[in-house]
ZAKOLNU-677850 format. One record per residue (C-alpha): z, x, y; residue in one letter. Coordinates in steps of 0.5 Angstrom, whole numbers, plus 500, padded with zeros to 3 digits. Layout:
<recs>
ZXYA
...
</recs>
This chain:
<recs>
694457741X
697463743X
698462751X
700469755X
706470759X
704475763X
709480765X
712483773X
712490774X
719492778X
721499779X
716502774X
718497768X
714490766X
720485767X
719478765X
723471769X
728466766X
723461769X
715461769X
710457772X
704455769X
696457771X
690452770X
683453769X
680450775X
674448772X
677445766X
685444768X
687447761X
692452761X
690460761X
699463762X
704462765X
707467771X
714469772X
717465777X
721470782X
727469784X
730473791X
733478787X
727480783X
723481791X
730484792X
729488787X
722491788X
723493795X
729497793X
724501788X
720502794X
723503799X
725509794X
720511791X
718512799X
725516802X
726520796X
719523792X
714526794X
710521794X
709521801X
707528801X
703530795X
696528797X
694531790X
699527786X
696521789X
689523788X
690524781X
693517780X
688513783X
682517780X
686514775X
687508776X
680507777X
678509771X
683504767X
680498771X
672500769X
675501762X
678494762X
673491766X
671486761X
678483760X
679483768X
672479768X
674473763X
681472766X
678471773X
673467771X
679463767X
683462773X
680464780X
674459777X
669464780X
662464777X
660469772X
654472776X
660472782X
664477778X
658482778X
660481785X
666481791X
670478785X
671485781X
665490780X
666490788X
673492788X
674496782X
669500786X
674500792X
679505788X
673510788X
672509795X
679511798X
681516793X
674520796X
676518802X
683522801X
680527798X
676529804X
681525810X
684531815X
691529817X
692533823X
688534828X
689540833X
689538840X
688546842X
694548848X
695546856X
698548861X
705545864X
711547867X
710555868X
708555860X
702555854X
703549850X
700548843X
699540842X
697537835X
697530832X
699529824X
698523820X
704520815X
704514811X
706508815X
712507809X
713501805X
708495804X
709488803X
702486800X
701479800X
695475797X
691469797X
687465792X
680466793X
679473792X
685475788X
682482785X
678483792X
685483796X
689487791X
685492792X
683492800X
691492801X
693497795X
687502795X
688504802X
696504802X
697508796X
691514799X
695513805X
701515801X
705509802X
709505796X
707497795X
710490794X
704486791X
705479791X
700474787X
697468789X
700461786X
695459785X
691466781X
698469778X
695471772X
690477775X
695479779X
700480775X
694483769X
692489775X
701490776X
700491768X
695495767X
698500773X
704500767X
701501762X
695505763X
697509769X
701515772X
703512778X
711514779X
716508778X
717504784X
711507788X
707499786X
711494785X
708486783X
711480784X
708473783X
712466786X
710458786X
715458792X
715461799X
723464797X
720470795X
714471801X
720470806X
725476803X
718481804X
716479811X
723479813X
727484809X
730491813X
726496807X
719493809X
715497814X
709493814X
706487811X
699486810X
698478809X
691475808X
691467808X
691461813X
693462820X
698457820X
701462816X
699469819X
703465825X
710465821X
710472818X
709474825X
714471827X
718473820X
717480821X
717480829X
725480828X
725488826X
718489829X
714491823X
707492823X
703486821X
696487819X
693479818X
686477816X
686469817X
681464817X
674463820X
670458822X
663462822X
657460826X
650462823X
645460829X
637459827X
633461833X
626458835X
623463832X
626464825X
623464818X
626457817X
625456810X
628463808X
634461814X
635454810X
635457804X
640463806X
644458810X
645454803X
647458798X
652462802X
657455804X
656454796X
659461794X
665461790X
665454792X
666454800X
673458799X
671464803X
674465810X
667470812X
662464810X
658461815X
660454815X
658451822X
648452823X
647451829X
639449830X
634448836X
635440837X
628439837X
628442830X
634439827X
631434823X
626438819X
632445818X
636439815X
631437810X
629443808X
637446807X
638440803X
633442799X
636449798X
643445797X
639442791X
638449787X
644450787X
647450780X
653447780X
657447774X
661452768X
664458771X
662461764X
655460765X
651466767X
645461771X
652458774X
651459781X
657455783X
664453780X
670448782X
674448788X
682451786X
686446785X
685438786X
690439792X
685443795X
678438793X
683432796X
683436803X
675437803X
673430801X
678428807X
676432812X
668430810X
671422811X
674423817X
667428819X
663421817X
668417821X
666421826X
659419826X
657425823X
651425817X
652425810X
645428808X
647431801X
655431796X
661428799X
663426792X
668429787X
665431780X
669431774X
671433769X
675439773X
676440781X
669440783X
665438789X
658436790X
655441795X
656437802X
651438808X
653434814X
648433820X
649431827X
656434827X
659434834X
661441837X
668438838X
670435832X
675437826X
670438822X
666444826X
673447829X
678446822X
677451817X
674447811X
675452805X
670448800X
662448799X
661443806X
656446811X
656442819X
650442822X
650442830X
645442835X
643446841X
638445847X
637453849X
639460847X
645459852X
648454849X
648456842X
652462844X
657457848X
657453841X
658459837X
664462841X
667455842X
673457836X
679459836X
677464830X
672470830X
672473823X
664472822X
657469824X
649470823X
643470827X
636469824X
630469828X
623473828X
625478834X
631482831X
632484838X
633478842X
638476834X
642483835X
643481842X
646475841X
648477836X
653482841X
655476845X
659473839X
666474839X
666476831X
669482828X
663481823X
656479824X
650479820X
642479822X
637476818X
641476812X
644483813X
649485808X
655489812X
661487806X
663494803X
668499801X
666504808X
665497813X
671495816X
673488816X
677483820X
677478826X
677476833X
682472837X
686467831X
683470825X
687476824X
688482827X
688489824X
681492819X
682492812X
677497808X
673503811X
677508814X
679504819X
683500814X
686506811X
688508817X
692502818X
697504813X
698511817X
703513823X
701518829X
706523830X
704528836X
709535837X
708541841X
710547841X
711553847X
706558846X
709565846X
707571850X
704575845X
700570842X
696568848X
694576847X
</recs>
């Protein structure tokens, strides 16, 4: 069996490593390639490239050149679309049917987005004149690309995250050093490829890099060639590369965990909000930061919406990946499965119940779609984020209260409301330190709306105009009006 090795892009050229690491099939632990294992030099390497592509094109200043590169590049994802859907599949573990979804289709259309944005995107805004100091000033403010990007990815997400950080830095006419997830090399590394290979984006302008070791992230928070850096991962570690690049007072640019509430208000469609509360803590088995992951439910109804998003729980297919009715896959790696069942012990041993799941299923990093009720407010298993299929029910005695859970978080990423008066849901909706909500089932998620959290789950947007905006400077000028300009 013939197994890839997938190829680094640096400076413009496809480069390979002395050392490699392997990528596993998470649904069946057999071998889908190997990924070159960066050294230093190589991330050293890459944001050289950068960095001159930056300083030394035009790049920076050729809305044109970049426009037509990512038209381009778009157009080269459609073409491979397929090859890009089987590799995600393989290595990431998302459902096929996921991959109609956030797990490609989605981002290949992000491109498309930003490239029309670009195309329409006014750079300067005139501030018209004022008068000072016994003189007519003209003002206006232009904005130029913030320079060069550190990009760095997780695995949950791999095609989504790429393009939410590259699409938008490259329209801004910034260059990028794009460093893949260990765990999901191999899709990275495919796009860095295709951009080589079946593109006209200029050498150094998209540089991509992939590691098992933190060596290589630590050169890119911390080096003097890096303007910014855009990291998407766990708190703890959008911690520490604050810290990294506080050194030189990068831009950072995080989006980090969540622990989201969804609130069923008394009044709800209790079936369809069980059955909504069940499928999303099953998507793409847990491992997004967005899903709601703690219900919150009237006390007096705890027991019957129990019941019945078990039942939800018990429609959900899981199983092979590569089966189009799959509904849900693994868990990425074994690491991550032992994670999940440790904190559902530990949630049990804390007098939560375990209604449904909470087993392992073999063969590969599966794990039982888990629903525990009773769950106090306070504990690990309602203020940690999990990353696997496990949803924590908690009760709550009035409107009030449930407000109070919700906020009771050191994260803010997302949340939802289902109740039967969509203005009392929007209300409480507003009250909910989030950056992201959904009513009713409402769908905010797409290329033109903005994405990103309150308090420890990030700062910054990703997508829509403001995540393009992210990657630009504001420089203001003003200049003395002449006399005869005023006639």
């Amino acid at each position: 069996m013939n197994i890839p090795t997938r190829s680094q892009l640096i400076d413009g050229k496809l480069v390979t490593a002395k050392a490699t690491f392997a990528s596993h099939n998470p649904a069946t632990g057999e071998l889908v390639g190997h990924a070159p294992e960066a050294t230093p030099a190589d991330a050293e390497a890459a944001v050289v490239a950068a960095r001159r592509a930056f300083d030394t094109t035009d790049w920076p200043t050729d809305r044109d050149l970049r426009l037509r590169c990512l038209r381009r590049l778009h157009q080269a994802l459609d073409e491979h679309r397929e090859e890009l859907r089987e590799l995600t599949i393989a290595e990431v573990g998302a459902p096929r049917q996921l991959t109609h979804g956030p797990q490609l289709d989605e981002p290949i259309g992000l491109v498309k987005y930003y490239a029309d944005l670009l195309e329409s995107y006014e750079f300067t805004e005139d501030l018209g004149e004022t008068e000072s100091r016994g003189q007519r000033h003209h003002r206006w403010v232009e904005k130029e690309p913030a320079g060069v990007v550190a990009a760095i990815l997780p695995y949950n997400f791999p095609n989504q995250l790429a393009l939410a950080k590259l699409a938008p830095a490259l329209a801004a006419g910034c260059t990028v050093v794009l460093k893949g997830a260990p765990q999901t090399p191999l899709t990275t590394l495919a796009l860095g490829e295709l951009i080589a290979e079946h593109t006209d984006i200029p050498p150094g302008v998209v540089n991509v890099l992939s590691s098992s070791t933190p060596e290589v992230g630590a050169v890119l928070t911390t080096h003097h060639g890096i303007d910014a850096v855009t990291f998407t991962g766990a708190t703890v570690t959008g911690r520490r590369i604050m810290a990294a690049a506080s050194g030189s007072v990068k831009r950072v640019f995080l989006e980090l965990g969540g622990k989201s509430a969804m609130i069923i208000l008394d009044d709800a469609d209790i079936t369809k909000a069980a059955l909504f509360a069940a499928l999303t803590i099953c998507s793409h088995s847990g491992q997004g930061c967005a899903l709601t992951s703690r219900l919150l439910v009237p006390r007096a109804r705890h027991d019957e919406i129990v019941q019945t998003v078990a039942a939800g729980l018990d429609r959900v297919r899981v199983g092979d990946p590569t089966d189009p009715r799959t509904n849900m896959g693994p868990l990425i790696s074994g690491e991550q499965r032992d994670k999940v069942d440790g904190m559902v012990r530990r949630a049990v041993a804390d007098k939560a119940v375990l209604v449904r799941g909470g087993e392992r299923i073999d063969p590969g990093f599966f794990y039982a779609p888990t629903l525990l009720a009773q769950v106090d407010p306070d504990s690990e298993i309602a203020q940690e984020e999990v990353f696997g299929p496990v949803l924590a029910v908690i009760p709550y005695d009035d409107e009030e209260d449930a407000v109070r859970i919700a906020n009771n978080s050191r994260y803010g990423l997302s949340g939802a409301v289902h109740g039967a008066d969509e203005e009392r849901a929007i209300r409480i909706a507003r009250r909910i330190r989030t950056g992201t909500f959904s009513i009713n089932g409402g769908n905010y998620f797409a290329p033109d709306v903005p994405f990103g959290g309150y308090k420890q789950s990030g700062i910054g947007r990703e997508s829509g105009r403001a995540g393009f905006e992210e990657f630009l400077e504001t420089k203001a000028f003003g200049r003395v009006v002449v006399p005869e300009e005023r006639a």
